[in-house]
C-alpha positions as CSV (number, residue, x, y, z in Angstrom):
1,X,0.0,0.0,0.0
2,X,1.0,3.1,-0.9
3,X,1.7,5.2,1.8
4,X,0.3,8.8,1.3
5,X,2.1,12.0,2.0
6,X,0.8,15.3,3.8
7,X,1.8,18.0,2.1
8,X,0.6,20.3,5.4
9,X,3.3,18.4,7.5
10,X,6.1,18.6,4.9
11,X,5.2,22.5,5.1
12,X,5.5,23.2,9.1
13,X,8.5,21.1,8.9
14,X,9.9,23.7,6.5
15,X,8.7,26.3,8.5
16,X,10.5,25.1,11.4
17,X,13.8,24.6,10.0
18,X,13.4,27.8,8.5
19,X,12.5,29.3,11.9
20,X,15.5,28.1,13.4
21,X,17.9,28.9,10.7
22,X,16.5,32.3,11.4
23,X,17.0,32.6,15.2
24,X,20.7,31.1,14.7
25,X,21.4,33.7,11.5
26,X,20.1,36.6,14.4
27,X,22.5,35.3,17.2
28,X,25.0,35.3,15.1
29,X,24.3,39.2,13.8
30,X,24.1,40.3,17.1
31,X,27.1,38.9,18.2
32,X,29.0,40.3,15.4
33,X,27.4,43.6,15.9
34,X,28.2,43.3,19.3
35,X,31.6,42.3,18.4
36,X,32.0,45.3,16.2
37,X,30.6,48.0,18.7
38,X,32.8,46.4,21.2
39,X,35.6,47.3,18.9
40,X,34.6,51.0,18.2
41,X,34.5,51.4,21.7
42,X,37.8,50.1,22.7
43,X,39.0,52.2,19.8
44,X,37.4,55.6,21.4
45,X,39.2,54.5,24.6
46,X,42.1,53.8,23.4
47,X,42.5,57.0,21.5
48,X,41.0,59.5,24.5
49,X,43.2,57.9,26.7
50,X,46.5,58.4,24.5
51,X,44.8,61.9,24.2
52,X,44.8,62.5,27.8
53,X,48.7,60.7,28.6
54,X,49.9,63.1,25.8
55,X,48.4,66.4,27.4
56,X,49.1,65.1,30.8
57,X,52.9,64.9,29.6
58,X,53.0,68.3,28.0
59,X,51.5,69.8,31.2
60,X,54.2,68.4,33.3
61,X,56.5,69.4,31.4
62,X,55.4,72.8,31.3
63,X,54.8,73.2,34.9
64,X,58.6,71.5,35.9
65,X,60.4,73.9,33.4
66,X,58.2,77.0,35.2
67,X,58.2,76.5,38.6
68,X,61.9,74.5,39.4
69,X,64.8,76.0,40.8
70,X,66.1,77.8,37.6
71,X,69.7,78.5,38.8
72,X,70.8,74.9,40.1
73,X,73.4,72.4,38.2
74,X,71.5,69.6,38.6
75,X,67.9,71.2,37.1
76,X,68.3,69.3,33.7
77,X,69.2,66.0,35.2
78,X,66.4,66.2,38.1
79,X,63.8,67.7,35.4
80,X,64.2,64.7,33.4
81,X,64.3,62.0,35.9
82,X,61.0,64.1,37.1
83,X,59.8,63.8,34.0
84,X,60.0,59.7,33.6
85,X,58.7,59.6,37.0
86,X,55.7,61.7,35.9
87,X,55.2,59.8,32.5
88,X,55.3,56.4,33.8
89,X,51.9,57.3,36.1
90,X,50.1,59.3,33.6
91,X,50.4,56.0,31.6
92,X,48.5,54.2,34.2
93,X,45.5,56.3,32.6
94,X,45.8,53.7,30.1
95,X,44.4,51.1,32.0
96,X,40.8,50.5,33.0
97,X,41.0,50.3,36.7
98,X,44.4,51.2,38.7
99,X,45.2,49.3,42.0
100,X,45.7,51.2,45.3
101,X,49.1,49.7,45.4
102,X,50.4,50.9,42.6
103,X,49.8,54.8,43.5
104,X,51.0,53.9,46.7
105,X,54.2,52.8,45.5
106,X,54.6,55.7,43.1
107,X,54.2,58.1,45.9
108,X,56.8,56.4,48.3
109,X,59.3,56.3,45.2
110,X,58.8,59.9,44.8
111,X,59.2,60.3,49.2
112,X,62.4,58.1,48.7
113,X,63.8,59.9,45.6
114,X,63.0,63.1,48.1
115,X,64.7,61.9,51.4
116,X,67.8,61.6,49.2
117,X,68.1,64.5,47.5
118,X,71.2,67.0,48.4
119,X,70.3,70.4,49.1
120,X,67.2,71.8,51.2
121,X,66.3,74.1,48.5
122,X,65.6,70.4,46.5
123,X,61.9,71.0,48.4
124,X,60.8,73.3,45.9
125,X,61.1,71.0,42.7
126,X,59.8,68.0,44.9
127,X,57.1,69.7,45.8
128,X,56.2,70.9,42.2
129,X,56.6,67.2,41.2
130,X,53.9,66.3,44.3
131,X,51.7,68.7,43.2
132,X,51.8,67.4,39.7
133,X,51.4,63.9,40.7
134,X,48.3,64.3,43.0
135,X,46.8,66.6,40.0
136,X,47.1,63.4,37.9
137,X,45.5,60.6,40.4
138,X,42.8,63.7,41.1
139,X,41.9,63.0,37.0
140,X,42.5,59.3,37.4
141,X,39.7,59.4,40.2
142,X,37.5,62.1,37.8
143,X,37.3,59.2,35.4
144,X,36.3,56.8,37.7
145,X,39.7,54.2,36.9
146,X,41.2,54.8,40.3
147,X,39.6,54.0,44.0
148,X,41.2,54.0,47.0
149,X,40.3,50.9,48.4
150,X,38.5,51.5,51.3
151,X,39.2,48.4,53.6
152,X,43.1,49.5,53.4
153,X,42.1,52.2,55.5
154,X,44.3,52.9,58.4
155,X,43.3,53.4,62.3
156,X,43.2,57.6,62.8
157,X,46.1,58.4,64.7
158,X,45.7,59.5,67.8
159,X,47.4,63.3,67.5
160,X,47.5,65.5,69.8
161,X,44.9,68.7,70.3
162,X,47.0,71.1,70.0
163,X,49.0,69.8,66.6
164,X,45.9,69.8,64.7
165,X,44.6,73.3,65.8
166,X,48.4,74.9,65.4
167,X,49.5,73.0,62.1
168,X,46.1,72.7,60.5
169,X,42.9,73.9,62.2
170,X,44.6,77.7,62.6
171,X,46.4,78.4,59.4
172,X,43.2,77.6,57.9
173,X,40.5,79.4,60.1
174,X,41.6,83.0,58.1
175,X,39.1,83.6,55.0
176,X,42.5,85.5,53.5
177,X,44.6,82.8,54.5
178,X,42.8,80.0,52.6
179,X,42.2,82.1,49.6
180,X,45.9,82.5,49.6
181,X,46.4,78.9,49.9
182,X,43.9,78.0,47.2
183,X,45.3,80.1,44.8
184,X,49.4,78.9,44.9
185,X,47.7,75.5,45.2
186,X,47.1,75.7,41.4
187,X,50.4,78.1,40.1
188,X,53.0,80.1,42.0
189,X,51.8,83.8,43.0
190,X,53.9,86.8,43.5
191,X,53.2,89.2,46.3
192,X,51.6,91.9,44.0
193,X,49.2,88.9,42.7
194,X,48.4,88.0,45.9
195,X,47.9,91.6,46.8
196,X,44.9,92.2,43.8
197,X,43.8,88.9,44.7
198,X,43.2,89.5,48.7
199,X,42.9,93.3,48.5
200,X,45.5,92.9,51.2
201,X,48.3,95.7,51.5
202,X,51.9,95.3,53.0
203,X,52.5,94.8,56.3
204,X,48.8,92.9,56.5
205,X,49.7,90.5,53.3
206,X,53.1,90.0,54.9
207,X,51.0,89.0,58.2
208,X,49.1,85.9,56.9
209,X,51.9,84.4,54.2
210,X,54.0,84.4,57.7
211,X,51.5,82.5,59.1
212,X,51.5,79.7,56.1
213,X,55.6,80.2,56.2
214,X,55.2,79.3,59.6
215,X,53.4,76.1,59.8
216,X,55.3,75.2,56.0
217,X,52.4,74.9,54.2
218,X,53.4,77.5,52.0
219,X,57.5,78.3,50.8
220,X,58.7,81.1,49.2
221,X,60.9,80.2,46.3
222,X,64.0,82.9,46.8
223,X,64.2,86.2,48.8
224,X,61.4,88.4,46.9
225,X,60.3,85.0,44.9
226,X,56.7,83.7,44.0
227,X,55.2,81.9,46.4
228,X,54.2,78.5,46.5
229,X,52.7,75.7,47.8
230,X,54.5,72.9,49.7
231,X,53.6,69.3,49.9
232,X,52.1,69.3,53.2
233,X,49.8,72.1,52.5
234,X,48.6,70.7,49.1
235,X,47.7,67.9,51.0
236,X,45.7,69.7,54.1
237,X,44.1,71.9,51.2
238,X,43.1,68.6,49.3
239,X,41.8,67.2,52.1
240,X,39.6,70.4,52.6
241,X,38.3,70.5,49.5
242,X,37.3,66.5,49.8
243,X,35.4,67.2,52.6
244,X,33.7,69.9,51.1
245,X,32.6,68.0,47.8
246,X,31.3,65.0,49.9
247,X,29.2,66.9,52.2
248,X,27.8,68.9,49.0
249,X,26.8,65.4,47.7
């Protein structure tokens, strides 16, 4: 007998082979599409972070040849081991997420290459290069590639009263004092540009950059030189300024 075919069944059969030769041809264009966007993007990256390394090492460059010790035998030599120091962490921008460690190590190279240095009036340039470097992990947190790690906290120190209110708490409790502070934290300022900036005259000028002398968290860079900020005060102004932005948000 001879055994009759349906037509209708031969015809869903198609239609489910064609249905899944569908579904699989749609995986695989959105994976390739996927693949391929995946590929633009890690281009864009790639290209605004070389963007960024490149201004970040025309920046240091320009702020080292400004605001180092001009008249020292050892500026060209320092500036360019500065320099490769300063390079090698603005490449870390490269990267997608920076450990902890890493920045830690960077800044206790740059405390070791310090504590070795000859002269006292080596502060200056170090503290130009410290200012430069925190400028650069300040971006690196911006674009969200570098968190402190939170559980490597440390235990607060217990430090005495009057240290915090003589050193810190004091310097900073002057309106004209902090403006003074915030300004040489981004460039050196000369007494004049001080002067316009604080509508301060003289003797009363001379009063409060005494006071930042004082607790070093300010240095003058020669007798009648621009004024600038030291490492220690960079970092009490930074801390300021954290505070302020998290209680704003």
């Amino acid at each position: 007998m001879i055994e009759m075919i349906d037509p209708h069944q031969d015809i869903l059969e198609i239609k489910d082979k064609l249905s899944t030769i569908h579904k699989d041809l749609k995986r695989l264009i959105e994976r390739s599409s996927q693949q391929h966007l995946e590929s633009i993007i890690s281009g864009l990256q790639r290209d605004f972070s070389n963007g960024i390394v490149g201004y970040l090492d025309h920046q240091a460059d320009k702020d080292l040849e400004n605001n180092m010790i001009k008249e020292c035998e050892m500026r060209e030599t320092c500036k360019s081991k500065f320099k490769g120091f300063l390079q090698n962490n603005a490449d870390l921008i490269k990267h997608s997420n920076i450990d902890e460690n890493i920045i830690v190590q960077d800044r206790s190279e740059l405390m070791e290459m310090k504590s070795n240095a000859p002269s006292e009036l080596c502060d200056i340039c170090f503290s130009e290069v410290s200012n430069v470097l925190e400028k650069q992990i300040s971006l690196m947190r911006s674009l969200q590639i570098y968190h402190k790690d939170e559980e490597s906290k440390q235990h607060i120190p217990e430090i005495a009263e009057e240290t915090i209110v003589k050193d810190i708490l004091e310097p900073l409790s002057n309106k004209q004092r902090f403006l003074i502070l915030k300004a040489v934290s981004m460039e050196t300022k000369t007494f004049t540009a001080l002067s316009e900036l604080t509508k301060l005259r003289g003797g009363n000028l001379l009063f409060h950059l005494q006071k930042l002398l004082d607790t070093g968290l300010i240095i003058q860079r020669h007798e009648r030189g621009d004024y600038m900020i030291t490492e220690k005060g960079y970092t009490i102004f930074k801390g300021v300024n954290d505070i302020y932005s998290r209680l704003r948000s």
